[in-house]
C-alpha positions as CSV (number, residue, x, y, z in Angstrom):
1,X,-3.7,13.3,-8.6
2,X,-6.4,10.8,-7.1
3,X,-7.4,7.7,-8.3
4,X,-11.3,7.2,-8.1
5,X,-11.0,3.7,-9.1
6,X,-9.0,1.5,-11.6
7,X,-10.9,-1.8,-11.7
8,X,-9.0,-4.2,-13.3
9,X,-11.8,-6.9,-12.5
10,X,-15.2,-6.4,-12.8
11,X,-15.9,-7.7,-9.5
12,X,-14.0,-5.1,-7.6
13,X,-15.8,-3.1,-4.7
14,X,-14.4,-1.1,-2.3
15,X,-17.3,0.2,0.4
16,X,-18.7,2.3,2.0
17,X,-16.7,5.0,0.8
18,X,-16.5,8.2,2.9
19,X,-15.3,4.8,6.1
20,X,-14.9,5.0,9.5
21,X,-14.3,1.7,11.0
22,X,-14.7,-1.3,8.6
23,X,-13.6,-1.2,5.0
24,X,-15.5,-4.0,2.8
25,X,-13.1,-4.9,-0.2
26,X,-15.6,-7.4,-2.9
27,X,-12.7,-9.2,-4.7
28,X,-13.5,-11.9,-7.2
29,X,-13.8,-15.3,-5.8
30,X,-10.3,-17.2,-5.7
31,X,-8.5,-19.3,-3.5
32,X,-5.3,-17.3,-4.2
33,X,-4.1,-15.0,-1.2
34,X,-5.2,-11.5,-1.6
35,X,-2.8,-8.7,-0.6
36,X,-4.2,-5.1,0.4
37,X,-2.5,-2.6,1.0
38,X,-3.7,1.3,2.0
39,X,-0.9,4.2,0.8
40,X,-1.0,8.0,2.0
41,X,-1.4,10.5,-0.8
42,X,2.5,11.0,-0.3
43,X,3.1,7.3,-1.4
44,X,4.2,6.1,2.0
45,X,2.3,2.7,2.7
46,X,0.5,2.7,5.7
47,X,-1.4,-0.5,5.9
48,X,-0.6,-4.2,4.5
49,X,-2.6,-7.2,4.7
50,X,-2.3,-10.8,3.6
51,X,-5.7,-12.6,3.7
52,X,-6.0,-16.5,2.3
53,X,-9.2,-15.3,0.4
54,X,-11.7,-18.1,0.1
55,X,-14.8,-15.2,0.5
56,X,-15.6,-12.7,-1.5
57,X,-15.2,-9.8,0.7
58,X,-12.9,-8.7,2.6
59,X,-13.1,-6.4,5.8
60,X,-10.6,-3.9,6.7
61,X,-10.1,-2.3,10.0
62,X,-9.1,1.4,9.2
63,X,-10.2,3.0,12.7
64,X,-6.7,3.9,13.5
65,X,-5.8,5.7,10.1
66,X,-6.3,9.4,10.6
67,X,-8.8,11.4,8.3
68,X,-7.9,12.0,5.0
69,X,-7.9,10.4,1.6
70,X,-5.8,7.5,0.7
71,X,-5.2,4.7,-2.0
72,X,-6.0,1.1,-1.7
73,X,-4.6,-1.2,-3.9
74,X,-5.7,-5.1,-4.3
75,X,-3.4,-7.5,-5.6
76,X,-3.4,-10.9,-5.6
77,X,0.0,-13.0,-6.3
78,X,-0.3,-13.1,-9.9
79,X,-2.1,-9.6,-10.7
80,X,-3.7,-6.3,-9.4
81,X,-7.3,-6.3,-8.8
82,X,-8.0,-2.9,-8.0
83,X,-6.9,0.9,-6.9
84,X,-9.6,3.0,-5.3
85,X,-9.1,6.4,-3.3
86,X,-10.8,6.5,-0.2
87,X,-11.7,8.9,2.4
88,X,-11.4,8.0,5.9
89,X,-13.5,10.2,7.9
């Protein structure tokens, strides 16, 4: 099954969406440290981040993912933000 998109905040935003280089992540503003992390469509997590998060978006690096679709998942410490699918291209 693939997730399109649970937003669990309004101001969730994951773009541009087929990527090739730079993911943007719009996350509600907060000076809580945001966590990302990218998961194959097997589960296995493939990318973390920890960001202090003081902007409102976020940019990923996914050049060195392969193509294919995968999940991203926002979270800060407290809550989730987001879940988007993605296709990296």
């Amino acid at each position: 099954m693939i997730i399109n998109k649970v937003n669990l905040d309004e101001d969730f935003m994951v773009y541009p969406n087929p990527v090739k280089e730079d993911l943007n992540i719009l996350v509600p503003a907060s000076k809580d440290m945001m966590i990302v992390e990218i998961f194959d469509l097997q589960g296995i997590k493939v990318r973390a981040f920890m960001r202090d998060h003081y902007h409102k978006i976020l940019s990923v690096d996914v050049s060195s993912l392969t193509t294919g679709v995968y999940i991203v998942r926002v979270r800060n410490e407290e809550k989730q933000i987001g879940v988007v699918s993605i296709i990296k291209e």
